[in-house]
C-alpha positions in Angstrom: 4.7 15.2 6.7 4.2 15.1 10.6 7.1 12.8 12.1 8.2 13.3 15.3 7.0 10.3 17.7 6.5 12.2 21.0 3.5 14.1 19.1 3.0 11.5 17.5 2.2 9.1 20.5 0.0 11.7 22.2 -2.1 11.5 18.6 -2.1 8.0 18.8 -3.2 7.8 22.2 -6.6 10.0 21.5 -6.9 7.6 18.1 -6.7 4.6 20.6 -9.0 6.0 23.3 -11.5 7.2 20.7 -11.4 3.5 19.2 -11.9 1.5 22.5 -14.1 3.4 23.8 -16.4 4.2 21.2 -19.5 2.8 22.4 -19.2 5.0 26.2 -18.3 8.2 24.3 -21.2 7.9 21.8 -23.4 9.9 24.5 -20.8 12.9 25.7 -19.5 15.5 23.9 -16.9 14.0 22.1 -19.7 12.1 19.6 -18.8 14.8 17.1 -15.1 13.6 16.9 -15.8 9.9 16.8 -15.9 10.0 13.1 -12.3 10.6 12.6 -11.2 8.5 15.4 -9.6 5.9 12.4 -7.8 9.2 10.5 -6.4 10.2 14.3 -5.6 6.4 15.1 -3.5 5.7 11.5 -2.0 9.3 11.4 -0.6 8.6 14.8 0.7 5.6 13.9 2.5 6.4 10.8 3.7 9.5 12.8 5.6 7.0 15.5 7.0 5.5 12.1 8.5 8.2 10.5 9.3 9.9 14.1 11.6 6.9 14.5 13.2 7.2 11.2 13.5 10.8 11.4 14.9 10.4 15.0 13.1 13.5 16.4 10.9 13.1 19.9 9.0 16.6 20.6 11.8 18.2 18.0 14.4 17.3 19.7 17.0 15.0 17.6 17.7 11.7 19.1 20.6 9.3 17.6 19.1 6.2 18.3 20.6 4.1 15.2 24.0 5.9 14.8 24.9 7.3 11.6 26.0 5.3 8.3 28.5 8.2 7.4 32.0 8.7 9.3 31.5 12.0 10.6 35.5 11.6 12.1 37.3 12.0 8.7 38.8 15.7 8.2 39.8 17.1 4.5 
């Protein structure tokens, strides 16, 4: 599993250039990656979703939502 939403974005990015611009990059050399322009668009996007649940931008832990356990209680 890939989450982590600053690599995640950058994926989704190419997905979403590759998507919009379909038609214009039929005729350069990127024709040969058009196919998986939808795999590269949804893996990007569920990347940005576990990223945020995992906290974690470019594997570096960010505390966005807080924590459900009381980390201040010593035994």
């Amino acid at each position: 599993m890939f989450g982590d939403y600053g690599h995640g974005s950058l994926i989704l990015l190419v997905g979403l250039i590759l998507t919009f611009f379909n038609d214009y990059l039929k005729k350069t050399a990127f024709a040969p990656v058009l196919p998986m322009r939808y795999v590269l668009l949804m893996m990007g996007m569920s990347s940005v979703y576990n990223g945020l649940i995992y906290n974690e931008f470019f594997a570096i832990p960010n505390d966005w939502f807080g924590s459900c356990y009381d980390l201040s209680v010593r035994n």
